[in-house]
C-alpha positions as CSV (number, residue, x, y, z in Angstrom):
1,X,2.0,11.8,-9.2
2,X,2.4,15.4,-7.5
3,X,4.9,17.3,-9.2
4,X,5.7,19.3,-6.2
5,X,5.4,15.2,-4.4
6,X,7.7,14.3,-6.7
7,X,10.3,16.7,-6.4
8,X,10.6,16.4,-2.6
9,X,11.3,12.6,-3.4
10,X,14.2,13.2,-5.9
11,X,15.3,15.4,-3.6
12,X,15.5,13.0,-0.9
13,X,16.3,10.1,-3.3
14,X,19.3,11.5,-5.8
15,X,21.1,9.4,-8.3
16,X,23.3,8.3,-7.4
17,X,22.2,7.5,-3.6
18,X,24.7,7.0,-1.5
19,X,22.6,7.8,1.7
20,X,21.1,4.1,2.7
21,X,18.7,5.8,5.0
22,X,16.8,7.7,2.5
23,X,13.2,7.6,1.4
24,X,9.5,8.2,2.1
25,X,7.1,6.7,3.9
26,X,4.1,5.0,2.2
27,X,1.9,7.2,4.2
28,X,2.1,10.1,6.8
29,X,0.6,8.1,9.4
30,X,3.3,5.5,8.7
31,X,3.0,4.3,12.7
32,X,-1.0,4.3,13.0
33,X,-3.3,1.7,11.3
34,X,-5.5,4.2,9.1
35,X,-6.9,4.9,5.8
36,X,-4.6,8.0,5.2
37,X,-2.8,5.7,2.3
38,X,-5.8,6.0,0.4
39,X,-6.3,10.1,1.2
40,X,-2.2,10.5,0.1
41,X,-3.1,8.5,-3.2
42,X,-6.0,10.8,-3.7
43,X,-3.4,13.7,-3.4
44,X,-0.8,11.9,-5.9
45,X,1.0,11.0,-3.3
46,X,1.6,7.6,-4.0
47,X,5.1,6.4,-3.8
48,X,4.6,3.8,-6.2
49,X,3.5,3.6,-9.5
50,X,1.8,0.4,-9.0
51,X,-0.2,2.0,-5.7
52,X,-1.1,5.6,-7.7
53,X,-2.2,3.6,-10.5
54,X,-5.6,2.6,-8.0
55,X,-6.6,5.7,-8.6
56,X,-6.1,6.2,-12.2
57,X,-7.9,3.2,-13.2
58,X,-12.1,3.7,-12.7
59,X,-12.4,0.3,-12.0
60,X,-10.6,0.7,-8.5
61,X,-10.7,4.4,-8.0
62,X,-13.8,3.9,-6.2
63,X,-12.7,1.8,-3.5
64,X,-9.5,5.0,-2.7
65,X,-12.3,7.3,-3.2
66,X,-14.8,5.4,-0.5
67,X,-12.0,4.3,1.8
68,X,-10.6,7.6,1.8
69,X,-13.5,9.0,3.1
70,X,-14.5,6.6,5.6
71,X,-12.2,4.9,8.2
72,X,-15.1,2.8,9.2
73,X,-15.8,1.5,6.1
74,X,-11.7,0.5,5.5
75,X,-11.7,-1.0,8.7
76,X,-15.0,-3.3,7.9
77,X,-13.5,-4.2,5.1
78,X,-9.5,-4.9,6.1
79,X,-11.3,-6.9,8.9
80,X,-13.5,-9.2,6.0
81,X,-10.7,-9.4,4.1
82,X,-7.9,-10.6,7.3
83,X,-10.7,-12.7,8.8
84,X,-10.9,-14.8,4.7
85,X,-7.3,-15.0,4.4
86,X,-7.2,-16.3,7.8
87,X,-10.1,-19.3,7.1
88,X,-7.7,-20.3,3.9
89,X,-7.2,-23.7,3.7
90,X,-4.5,-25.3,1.6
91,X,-5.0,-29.1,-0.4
92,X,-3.9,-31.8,1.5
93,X,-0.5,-32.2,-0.4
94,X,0.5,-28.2,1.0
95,X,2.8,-27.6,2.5
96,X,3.7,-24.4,5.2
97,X,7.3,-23.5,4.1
98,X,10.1,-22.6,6.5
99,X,11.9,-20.5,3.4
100,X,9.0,-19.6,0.9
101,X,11.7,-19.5,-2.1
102,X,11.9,-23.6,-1.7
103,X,9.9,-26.2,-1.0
104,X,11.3,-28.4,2.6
């Protein structure tokens, strides 16, 4: 992560946190669909270990790399990616939950 990133969070995140409207955005874009998650990750930006870690791991760096870079491409791809999820079909014994922590 960015040191100077990180700072500004602690900064905005102190222990203890008594301010329940504190935090950070994933991206700075937060109310546009774009790829600028993937150019913030590039920057260490990521708030999350879990999403930073894309980018220190060479077997999906490439894909933060090439999606930062190119909208167009993210959006091909978020658009193959919605339109399989979408075309998911469960067995015949599914079930769509009303509460996904219990079956109905």
């Amino acid at each position: 992560m960015n040191a100077e990133f990180a700072l500004d969070l602690r900064k905005k995140c102190p222990k203890p946190n008594h301010n329940h409207n504190a935090g950070q955005f994933l991206d700075s874009t937060a109310s546009v669909f774009d790829n600028d998650y993937y150019k913030q990750l590039l920057a260490g930006k990521g708030v999350f270990f879990s999403d930073q870690s894309l980018v220190g791991d060479h077997r999906t760096k490439w894909f933060v790399e090439a999606f930062a870079k190119d909208q167009g491409l993210f959006f091909k791809e978020f658009t193959a990616s919605m339109l399989k999820l979408g075309n998911l079909r469960g067995s015949r014994n599914g079930e769509v939950r009303v509460n996904c922590r219990m079956a109905n």
